[in-house]
C-alpha positions in Angstrom: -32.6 149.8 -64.7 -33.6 147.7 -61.3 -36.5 145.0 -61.8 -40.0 145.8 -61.8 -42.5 145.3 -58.5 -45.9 146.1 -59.1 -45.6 148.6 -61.4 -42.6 150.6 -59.7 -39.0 150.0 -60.9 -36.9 149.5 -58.1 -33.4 150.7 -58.2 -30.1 150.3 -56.0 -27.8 153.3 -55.5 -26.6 156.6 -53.4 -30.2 158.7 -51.9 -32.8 155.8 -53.9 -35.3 154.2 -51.4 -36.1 150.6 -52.4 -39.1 149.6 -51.6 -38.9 146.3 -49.1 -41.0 143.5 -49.3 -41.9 142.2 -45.3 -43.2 138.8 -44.5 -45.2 138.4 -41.9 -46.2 134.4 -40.8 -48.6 134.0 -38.8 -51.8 131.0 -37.7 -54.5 130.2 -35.8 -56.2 133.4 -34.9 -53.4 135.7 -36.4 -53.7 137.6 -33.4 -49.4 138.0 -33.3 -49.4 138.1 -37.3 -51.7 141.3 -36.8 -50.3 142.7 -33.9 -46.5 143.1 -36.1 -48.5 144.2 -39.4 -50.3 147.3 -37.7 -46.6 147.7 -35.9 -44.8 148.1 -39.7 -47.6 150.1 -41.0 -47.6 152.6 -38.2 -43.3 152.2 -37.7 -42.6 151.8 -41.8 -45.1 153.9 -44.0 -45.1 153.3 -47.6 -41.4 152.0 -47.4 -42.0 148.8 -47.5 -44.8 146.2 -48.8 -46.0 144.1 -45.7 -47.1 140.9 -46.5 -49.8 138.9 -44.4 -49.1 135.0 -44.6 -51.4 133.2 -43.1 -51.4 129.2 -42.5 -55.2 129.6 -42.4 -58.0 132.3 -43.5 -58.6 134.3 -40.0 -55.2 135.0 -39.8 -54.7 136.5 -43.2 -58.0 138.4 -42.5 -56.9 139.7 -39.3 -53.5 140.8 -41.3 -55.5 141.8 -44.3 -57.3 144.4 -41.1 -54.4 145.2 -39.7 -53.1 147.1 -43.0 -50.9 144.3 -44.9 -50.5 145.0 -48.6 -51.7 141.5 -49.3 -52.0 138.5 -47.8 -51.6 135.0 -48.9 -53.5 131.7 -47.1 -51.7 128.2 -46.8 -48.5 126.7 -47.2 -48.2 126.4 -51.1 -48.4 130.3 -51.0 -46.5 130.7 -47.8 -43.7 128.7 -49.6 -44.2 130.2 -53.1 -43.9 134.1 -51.2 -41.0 133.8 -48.9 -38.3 133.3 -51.9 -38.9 137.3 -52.7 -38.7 138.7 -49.4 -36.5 140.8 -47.4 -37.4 140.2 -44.1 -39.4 137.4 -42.3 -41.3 138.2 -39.3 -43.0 135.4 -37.5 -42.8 133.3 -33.9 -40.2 130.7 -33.6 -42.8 128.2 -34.6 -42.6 128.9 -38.4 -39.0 127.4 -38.4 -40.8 124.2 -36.2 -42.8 121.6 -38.2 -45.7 120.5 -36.6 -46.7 123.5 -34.6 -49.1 125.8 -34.4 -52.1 122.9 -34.2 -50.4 121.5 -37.5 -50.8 124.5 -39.1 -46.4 124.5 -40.0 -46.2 122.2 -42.5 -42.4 120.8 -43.4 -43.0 122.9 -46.9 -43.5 125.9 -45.0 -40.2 125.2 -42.6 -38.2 124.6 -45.8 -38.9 127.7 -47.7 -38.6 129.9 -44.5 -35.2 128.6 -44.1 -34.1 128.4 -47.7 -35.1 131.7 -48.3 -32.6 134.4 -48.4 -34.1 136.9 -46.4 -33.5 138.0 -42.5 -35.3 136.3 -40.4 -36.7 138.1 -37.3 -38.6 135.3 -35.4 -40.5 135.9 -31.7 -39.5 133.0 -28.8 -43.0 132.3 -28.3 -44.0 128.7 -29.0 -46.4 125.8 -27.6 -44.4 122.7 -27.7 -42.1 123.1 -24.6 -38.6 124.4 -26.8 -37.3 127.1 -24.2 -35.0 130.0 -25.4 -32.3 130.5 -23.0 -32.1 134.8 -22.4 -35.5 135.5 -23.3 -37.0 135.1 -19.6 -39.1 137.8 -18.1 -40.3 139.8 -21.7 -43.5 140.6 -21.8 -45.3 140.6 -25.1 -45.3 144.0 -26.2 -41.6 144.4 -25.7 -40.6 141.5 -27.6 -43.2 143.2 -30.4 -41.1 146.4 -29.7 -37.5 144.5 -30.2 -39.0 142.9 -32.9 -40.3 145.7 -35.1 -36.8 147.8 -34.2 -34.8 145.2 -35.4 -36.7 145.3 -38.7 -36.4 148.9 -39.2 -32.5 148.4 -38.8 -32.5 145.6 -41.2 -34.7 147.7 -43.8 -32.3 150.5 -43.3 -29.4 148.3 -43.9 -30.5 147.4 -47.1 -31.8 150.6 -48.6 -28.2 152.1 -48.1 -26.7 149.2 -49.2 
């Protein structure tokens, strides 16, 4: 028997869908946060759990809108959630202490990169780090990559 989540048992074997749990970090307004949640909603179905995390309450609310299964608010939950996920979605700022207006804490950074899961971050930050290859994409295309690289990751695992 596979462990229990939320009342489903979760298995692991040949034609069995496990049910993915999708981490989605996000701050400030939660304008990005929302803008990936509504994406794996519309893109993932019931497949997967997505998971608003948000530094700060607007930004869980506008995941919470958007369609996440939950949401969480701060870094002790932030830290506390990420250990149980599959994927991580977020910008390259969650992985950057300090940014977001503060709103990254060093607990946050720590559990993000301690955590097992794949880790499918944006190159979008404030505080002048430039990602060589990633010149010229405009938002909605990197959301595009983004999401598609999740659904491979997600697929990856249920066959696994």
């Amino acid at each position: 028997m596979g462990r229990r989540y939320d009342g489903i048992v979760m298995t692991k074997g040949p034609g069995v869908i496990v049910k993915q749990n999708i981490c989605v970090i996000d701050g400030r307004g939660g304008g990005m946060g929302s803008r990936l949640v509504a994406g794996l909603v519309s893109h993932m179905g019931s497949r997967c759990d997505v998971i608003g995390l948000g530094t700060n309450e607007v930004a869980a609310e506008a995941m919470r809108q958007a369609g996440a299964t939950r949401v969480a608010i701060g870094a002790t939950a932030i830290a506390e959630t990420v250990p149980a996920a599959d994927v991580i979605l977020g910008t390259l700022n969650v992985v950057m202490p300090g940014t977001m207006l503060g709103e990254i804490t060093p607990e946050i950074v720590t559990a993000v990169l301690a955590s097992k899961a794949k880790k499918v971050l944006l190159p979008l930050n404030r505080v002048q780090v430039e990602i060589v290859g990633t010149e010229g994409h405009t938002m909605d295309r990197l959301i595009d990559e983004c999401l598609a690289r999740v659904r491979v990751a997600v697929q990856a695992t249920c066959q696994a």
